[in-house]
Structures are given as structure tokens and as C-alpha cells.
C-alpha positions, 0 to 999 in steps of 0.5 A: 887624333882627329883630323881637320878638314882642309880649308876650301881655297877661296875662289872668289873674285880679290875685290879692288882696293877703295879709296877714301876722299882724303887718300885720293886727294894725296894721291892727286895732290889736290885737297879734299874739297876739291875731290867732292867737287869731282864727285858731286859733278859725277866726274869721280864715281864712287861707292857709298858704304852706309854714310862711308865715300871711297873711290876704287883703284880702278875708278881712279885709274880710269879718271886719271887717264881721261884727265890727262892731256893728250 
């Protein structure tokens, strides 16, 4: 019987969830176009993945928050 090595615990970093355009815009309520707009005027960071757009959790909670009125 030979035994196995104990699998290392993963120790890095959970990595945030990433949006695509269209899930943001359903999440928005707003259409896909008009997310592109907010990207193209740097209004919405995003990270680009080869030819892949997506928007992480938490900047899109920061542009939730300055979006809102006081």
C-alpha cells in the first residue's frame, strides 16, 4: 500500500469574480451598449483577457458607489 502525499493547502490569494459586459448591464439594468460607453470613457475599469473584456466584482462595486446619488 503506498501512501499519498497530503495535497498542499492553497494559500493563494481567491482571485475576485469577473464580469462580462453583458452580465454587467443585467446587473445594471442598462444595455450592453451603454456599458461600452462607460468603458471607452474610463468611467468602468475593466481587464482585458487576450480579446476577452470583463469587469471584477470590486470594480463594479466601486462604480456603483460613486454612481450614486448622495
Amino acid at each position: 500500500m503506498t501512501s499519498r502525499p497530503k495535497a498542499a493547502h492553497n494559500t493563494a490569494p481567491s482571485l475576485p469574480r469577473l464580469y462580462s459586459i453583458l452580465e454587467v448591464a443585467g446587473v445594471l439594468g442598462v444595455s450592453a451598449k451603454t456599458v461600452q460607453r462607460w468603458i471607452k470613457a474610463g468611467t468602468l475599469p475593466v481587464h482585458r483577457l487576450g480579446k476577452q473584456i470583463r469587469v471584477s466584482q470590486p470594480d463594479l462595486a466601486a462604480f456603483i458607489a460613486q454612481s450614486r446619488c448622495p
